[in-house]
Structure formats: structure tokens, C-alpha cells
C-alpha positions in Angstrom: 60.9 46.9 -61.4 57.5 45.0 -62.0 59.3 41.8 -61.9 60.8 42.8 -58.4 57.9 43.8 -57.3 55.9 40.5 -58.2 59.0 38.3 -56.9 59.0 40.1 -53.9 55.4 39.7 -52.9 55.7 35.7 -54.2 58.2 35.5 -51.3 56.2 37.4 -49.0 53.1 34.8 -49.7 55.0 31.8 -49.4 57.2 32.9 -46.1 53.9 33.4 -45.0 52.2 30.7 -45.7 55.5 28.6 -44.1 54.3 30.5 -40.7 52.4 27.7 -38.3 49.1 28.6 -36.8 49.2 30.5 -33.5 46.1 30.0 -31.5 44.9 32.7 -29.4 44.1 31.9 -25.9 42.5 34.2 -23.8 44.0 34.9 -20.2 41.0 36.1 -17.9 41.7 38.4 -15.0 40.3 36.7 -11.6 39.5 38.0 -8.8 36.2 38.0 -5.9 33.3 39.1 -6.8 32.3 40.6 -3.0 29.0 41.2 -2.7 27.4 43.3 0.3 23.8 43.8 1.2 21.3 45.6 3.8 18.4 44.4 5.6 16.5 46.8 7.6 15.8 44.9 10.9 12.5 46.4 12.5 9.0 46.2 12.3 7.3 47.4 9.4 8.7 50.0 6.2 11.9 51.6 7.5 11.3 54.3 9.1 12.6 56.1 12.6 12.1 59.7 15.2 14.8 61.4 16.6 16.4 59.9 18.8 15.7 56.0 18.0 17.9 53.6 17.4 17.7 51.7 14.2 19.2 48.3 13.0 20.4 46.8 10.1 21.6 43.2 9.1 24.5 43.4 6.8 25.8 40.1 4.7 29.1 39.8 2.7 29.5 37.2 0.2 32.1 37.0 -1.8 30.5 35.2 -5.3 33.8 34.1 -6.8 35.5 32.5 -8.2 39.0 33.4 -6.2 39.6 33.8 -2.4 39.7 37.6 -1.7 42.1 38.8 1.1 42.3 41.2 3.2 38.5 42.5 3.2 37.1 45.6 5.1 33.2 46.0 6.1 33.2 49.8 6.4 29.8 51.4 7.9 27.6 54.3 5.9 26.5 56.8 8.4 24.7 59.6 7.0 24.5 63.1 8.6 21.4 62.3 9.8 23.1 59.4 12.2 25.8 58.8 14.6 27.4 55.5 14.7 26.2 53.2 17.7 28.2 49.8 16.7 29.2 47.7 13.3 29.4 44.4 14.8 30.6 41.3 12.3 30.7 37.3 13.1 34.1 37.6 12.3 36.0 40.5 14.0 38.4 41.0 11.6 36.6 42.2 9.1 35.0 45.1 11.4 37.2 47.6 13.4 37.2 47.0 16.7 35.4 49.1 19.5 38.5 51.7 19.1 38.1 52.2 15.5 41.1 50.0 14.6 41.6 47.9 11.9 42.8 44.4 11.4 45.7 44.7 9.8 45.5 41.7 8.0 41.6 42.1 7.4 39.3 39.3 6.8 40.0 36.3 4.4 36.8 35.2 2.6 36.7 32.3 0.3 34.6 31.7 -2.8 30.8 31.4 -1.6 31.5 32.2 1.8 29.5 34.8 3.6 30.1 37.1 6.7 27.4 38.7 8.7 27.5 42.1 10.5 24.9 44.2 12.6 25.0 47.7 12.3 23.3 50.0 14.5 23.2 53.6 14.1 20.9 56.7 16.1 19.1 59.3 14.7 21.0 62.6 15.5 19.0 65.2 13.9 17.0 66.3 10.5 15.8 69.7 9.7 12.5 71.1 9.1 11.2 70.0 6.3 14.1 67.5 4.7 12.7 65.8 2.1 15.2 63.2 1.7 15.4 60.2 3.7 18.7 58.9 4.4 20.4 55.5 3.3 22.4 54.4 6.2 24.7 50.9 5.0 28.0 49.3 4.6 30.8 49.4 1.9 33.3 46.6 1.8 37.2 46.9 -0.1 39.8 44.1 -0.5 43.1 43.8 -1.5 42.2 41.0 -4.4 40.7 42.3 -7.9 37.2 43.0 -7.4 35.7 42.8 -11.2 32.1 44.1 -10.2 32.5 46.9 -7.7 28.8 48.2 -8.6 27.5 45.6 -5.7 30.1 46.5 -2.9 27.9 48.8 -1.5 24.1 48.6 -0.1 22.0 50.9 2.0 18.6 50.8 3.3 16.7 54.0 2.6 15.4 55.2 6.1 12.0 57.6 6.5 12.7 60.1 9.5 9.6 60.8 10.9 8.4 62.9 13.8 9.7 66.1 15.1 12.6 67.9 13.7 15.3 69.3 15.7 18.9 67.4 17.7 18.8 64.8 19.7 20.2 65.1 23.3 20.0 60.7 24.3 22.9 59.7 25.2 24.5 58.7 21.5 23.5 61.6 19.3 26.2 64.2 18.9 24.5 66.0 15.7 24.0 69.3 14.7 22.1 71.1 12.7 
């Protein structure tokens, strides 16, 4: 039995050794790298009453390496806001004044950027909040996105002023 044993692991070692040398190659997944951020547009720290009407300027870049398809700038509007307009140089990326879609989105090759304005109104805020809202933009695609941490930005807004709901044409909040 020792003898079997001994032949069988000289067979083992040599039928490995006969083997050839794989090499590994590693296959990385590609994809776009979109990137969005928010710029509040305005004089001074970000800050707005009930009523205004506050501006941001939104930019979409897609860092790479690949082409990403069918993109979608989406606007943040927090409770605090109502939607005014999301306005992109490219219109496809942006739904349209009826809240459609392109249904092919935008196409956005590697290092390319897309700009968008988004304007939003303050609606309302209660009595004493405390926390200022982050009105912004997400973006989504189709192609593998391998850092999703930086498809969203937001510009952390002061409301100032007196409390209450706004009745300017726009705001439709309640409190």
C-alpha cells in the first residue's frame, strides 16, 4: 500500500509538472465614470425667503474611460421647493417642458461635459426648521457606472426670513 501510495503521488508530481504555465490576465469591467456637480448661482452664501427664486448651475462629465449611453439629468427638489425649470445644453438629457423623457437619453463621451440650469422656488418652511435644504441633480445611464458615489450633488440652501407658504405664482407648498 506504501508503494502505491508513493507511485501514485510520483505520477501526480510529474503529470503536474508536464502542465504549461497559464498566465492570468485580468479582464476589467468598463464603463463611465459620470460625474455631476452643483454650483449655487447668486450673490453671496446660499441662502433664499419665501417666495424667491433660486439658481443653480449644474455640470455633467462623464470621466471615463467608455462612452456612456442613454444618460438622464434628473432634478432634487426638496419639500421646501417647487420645480421652476431643469434646463440642459443638450435637451435630451433633460425632460422636456411636459415632463417627458428622451427615450433615447443623452450620449456622452469620455471627457465630455453637459451643462444644465436648474431653477427651483421656495414654497414654504416651518417655524423654526433647523435644516436647510440641498436642492441638486442626480444623473443614471444605461452603461456601467463604477463610482456612483459622485452621480449626485446638491447645494445646501439657508431659508431665511419669515416662515409660512408662499402664494407667487410657482409655489404650490404646504405645510
Amino acid at each position: 500500500m506504501r508503494q502505491r501510495l508513493l507511485r501514485l503521488c510520483a505520477v501526480f508530481a510529474v503529470t503536474v509538472g508536464l502542465v504549461p504555465a497559464m498566465s492570468a490576465t485580468a479582464v476589467a469591467d468598463t464603463g463611465a465614470d459620470l460625474s455631476v456637480t452643483a454650483t449655487w448661482v447668486g450673490k453671496g452664501l446660499p441662502r433664499a425667503s419665501l417666495g424667491d427664486k433660486v439658481t443653480y448651475a449644474i455640470t455633467l462629465t462623464n470621466l471615463g474611460p467608455d462612452a456612456a449611453t442613454r444618460i438622464y439629468l434628473f432634478e432634487e427638489v426638496p419639500d421646501q421647493f417647487n420645480l421652476v425649470s431643469l434646463t440642459c445644453s443638450d435637451a435630451s438629457f433633460c425632460a422636456g417642458p411636459d415632463g417627458e423623457l428622451d427615450p433615447a437619453g443623452g450620449e456622452l463621451a469620455p471627457g465630455a461635459t453637459i451643462t444644465a440650469t436648474l431653477v427651483e422656488v421656495v414654497c414654504c418652511f416651518q417655524r423654526g426648521e433647523s435644516n436647510s435644504p440641498s436642492p441638486g441633480a442626480t444623473v443614471s445611464s444605461t452603461t456601467l457606472d463604477p463610482n456612483y458615489q459622485n452621480n449626485y450633488a446638491s447645494v445646501l440652501t439657508k431659508l431665511v426670513g419669515p416662515h409660512g407658504v408662499c402664494s407667487s405664482p410657482g409655489c404650490k407648498g404646504e405645510l
